[in-house]
C-alpha positions as CSV (number, residue, x, y, z in Angstrom):
1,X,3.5,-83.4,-16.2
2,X,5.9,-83.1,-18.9
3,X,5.1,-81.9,-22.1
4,X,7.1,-80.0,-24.7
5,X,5.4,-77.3,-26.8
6,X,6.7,-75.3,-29.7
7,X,5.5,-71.2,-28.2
8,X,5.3,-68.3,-30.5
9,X,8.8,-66.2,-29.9
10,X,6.7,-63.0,-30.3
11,X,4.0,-64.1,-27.8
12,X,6.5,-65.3,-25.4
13,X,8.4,-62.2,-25.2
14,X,5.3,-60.0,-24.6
15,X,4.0,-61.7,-22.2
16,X,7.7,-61.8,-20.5
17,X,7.1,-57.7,-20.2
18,X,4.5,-58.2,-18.5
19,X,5.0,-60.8,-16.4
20,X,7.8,-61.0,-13.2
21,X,8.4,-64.3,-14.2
22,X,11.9,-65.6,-14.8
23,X,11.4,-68.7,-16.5
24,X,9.4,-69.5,-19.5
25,X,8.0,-72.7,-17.4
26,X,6.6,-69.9,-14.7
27,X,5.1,-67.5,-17.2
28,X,3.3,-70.4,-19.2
29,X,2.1,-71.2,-15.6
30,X,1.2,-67.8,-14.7
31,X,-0.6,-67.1,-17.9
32,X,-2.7,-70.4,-17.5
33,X,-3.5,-69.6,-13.9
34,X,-4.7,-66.1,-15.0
35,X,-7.2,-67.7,-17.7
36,X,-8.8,-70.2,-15.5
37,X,-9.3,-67.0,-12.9
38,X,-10.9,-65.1,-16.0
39,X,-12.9,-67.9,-17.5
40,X,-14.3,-68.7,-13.8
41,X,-15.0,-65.3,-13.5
42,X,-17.1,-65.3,-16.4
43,X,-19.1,-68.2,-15.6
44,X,-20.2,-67.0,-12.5
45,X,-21.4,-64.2,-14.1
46,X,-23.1,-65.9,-16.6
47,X,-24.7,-68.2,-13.8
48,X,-25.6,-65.2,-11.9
49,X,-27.2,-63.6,-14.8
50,X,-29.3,-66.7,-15.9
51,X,-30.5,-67.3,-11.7
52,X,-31.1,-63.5,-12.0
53,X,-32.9,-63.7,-14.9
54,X,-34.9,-67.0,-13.2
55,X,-35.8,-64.8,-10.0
56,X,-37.3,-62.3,-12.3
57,X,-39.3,-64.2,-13.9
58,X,-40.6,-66.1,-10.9
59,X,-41.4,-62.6,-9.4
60,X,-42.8,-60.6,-12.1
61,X,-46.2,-60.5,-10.3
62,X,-45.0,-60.4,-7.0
63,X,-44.0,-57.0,-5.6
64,X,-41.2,-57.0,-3.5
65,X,-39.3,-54.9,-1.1
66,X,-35.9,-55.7,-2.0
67,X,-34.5,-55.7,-5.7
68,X,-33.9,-58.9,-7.6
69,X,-30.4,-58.4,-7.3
70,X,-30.1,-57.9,-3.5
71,X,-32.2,-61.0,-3.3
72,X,-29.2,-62.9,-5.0
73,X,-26.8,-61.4,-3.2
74,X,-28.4,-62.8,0.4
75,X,-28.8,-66.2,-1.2
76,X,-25.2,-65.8,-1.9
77,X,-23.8,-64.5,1.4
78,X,-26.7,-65.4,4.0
79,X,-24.5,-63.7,7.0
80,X,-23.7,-60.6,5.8
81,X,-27.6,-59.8,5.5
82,X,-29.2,-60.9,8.9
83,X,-30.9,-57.6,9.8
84,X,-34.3,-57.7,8.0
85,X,-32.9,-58.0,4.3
86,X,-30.1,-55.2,5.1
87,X,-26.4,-55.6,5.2
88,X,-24.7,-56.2,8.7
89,X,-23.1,-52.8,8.4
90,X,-26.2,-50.8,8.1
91,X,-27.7,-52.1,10.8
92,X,-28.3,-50.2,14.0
93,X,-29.1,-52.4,17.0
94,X,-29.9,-50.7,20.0
C-alpha cells in the first residue's frame, strides 16, 4: 500500500543507529513489526494475568498440589507436562 507520510528527521535518524536497515521504507517496516511483537507481548500477559487471576479465585478454597501458575502453564503447553503435573524433563521413567 502506498502511502506518503511526513517522519520526524530526528526520530528517523535515531532509529537509523539502531536499526541495520538501509532504507527509510525498511526501518519504518522494521519499527512497526517490532511494536506489534511488543504490544502482542503485552496482551498475552495481560490475558495471562486476568486467567491467572480467574484460577485463583476459582481455587481459593481448594488446596492444590501444584501452584496456580504451573496450572496455566499445562493448560498452555499440555505436552510438555505429561508426567503427573511435572515437566517432561524431570521425569524419570524407569
Amino acid at each position: 500500500m502506498r502511502t506518503n507520510i511526513d517522519l520526524n528527521e530526528h526520530l528517523l535518524a535515531e532509529a537509523q543507529k539502531y536499526s541495520k536497515a538501509k532504507s527509510k521504507r525498511a526501518l519504518v517496516e522494521e519499527a512497526l513489526s517490532a511494536f506489534i511483537a511488543i504490544k502482542a507481548e503485552e496482551q498475552r500477559f495481560r490475558t495471562y494475568k486476568e486467567r491467572l487471576q480467574s484460577l485463583r479465585a476459582k481455587t481459593v478454597s481448594v488446596r492444590l498440589r501444584s501452584d496456580t501458575r504451573t496450572l496455566l502453564r499445562q493448560d498452555r503447553d499440555p505436552d510438555e507436562y505429561l508426567c503427573f503435573g511435572y515437566k517432561r524433563s524431570r521425569c524419570v521413567v524407569s
